[in-house]
C-alpha angles and dihedrals in degrees: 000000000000121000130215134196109204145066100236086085083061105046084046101060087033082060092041098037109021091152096045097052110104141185112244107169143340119206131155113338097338149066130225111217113173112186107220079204110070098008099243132140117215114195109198125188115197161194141200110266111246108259086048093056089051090058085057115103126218125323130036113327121232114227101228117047128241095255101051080050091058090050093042081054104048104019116020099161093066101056099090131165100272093181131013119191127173102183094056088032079234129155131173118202114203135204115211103191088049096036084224122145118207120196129219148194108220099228094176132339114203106188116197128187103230 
């Protein structure tokens, strides 16, 4: 199983197999998208984007929002990668049954062949 450190594998099966991206967990700081397409796990850990932490009130912020928490929990299918992009290290996650977009800093993307 070979192993990869970095989010261009990530933008460039998001670019290739958009569709076929999906959502299989999300846990700490981080998010599991395997692609049924080309067979490959991408493990992403994250962080708020800026202006989204600064919206944030008191205390430690979570990384994912509530509400994003609420949809992982009851419909987990529908949450998808709406944006890669690995100049600004930035990913959206999207949730299709809400129609809510939910922005992200890439910490570290670690890309595996299953």
């Amino acid at each position: 199983m070979a192993s990869y450190i970095s989010p261009a594998f990530l933008q460039q099966c998001f670019a290739m197999h958009r569709l076929d991206m999906v959502v299989r967990q999300l846990k700490g700081s981080g998010i599991i998208v395997s692609c049924r397409q080309c067979k490959i796990r991408h493990t992403v850990r994250l962080e708020r984007r800026a202006e989204e932490r600064e919206a944030v009130l008191g205390g430690e912020a979570q990384v994912f929002a509530e509400p994003l928490l609420r949809c992982a929990a009851s419909h987990l299918p529908a949450i998808g990668v709406h944006a890669v992009d690995v100049v600004r290290d930035a990913l959206d996650l999207w949730c299709a049954q809400c129609r809510e977009t939910y922005p992200f800093r890439i910490i570290e993307c670690v890309t595996r062949s299953v």
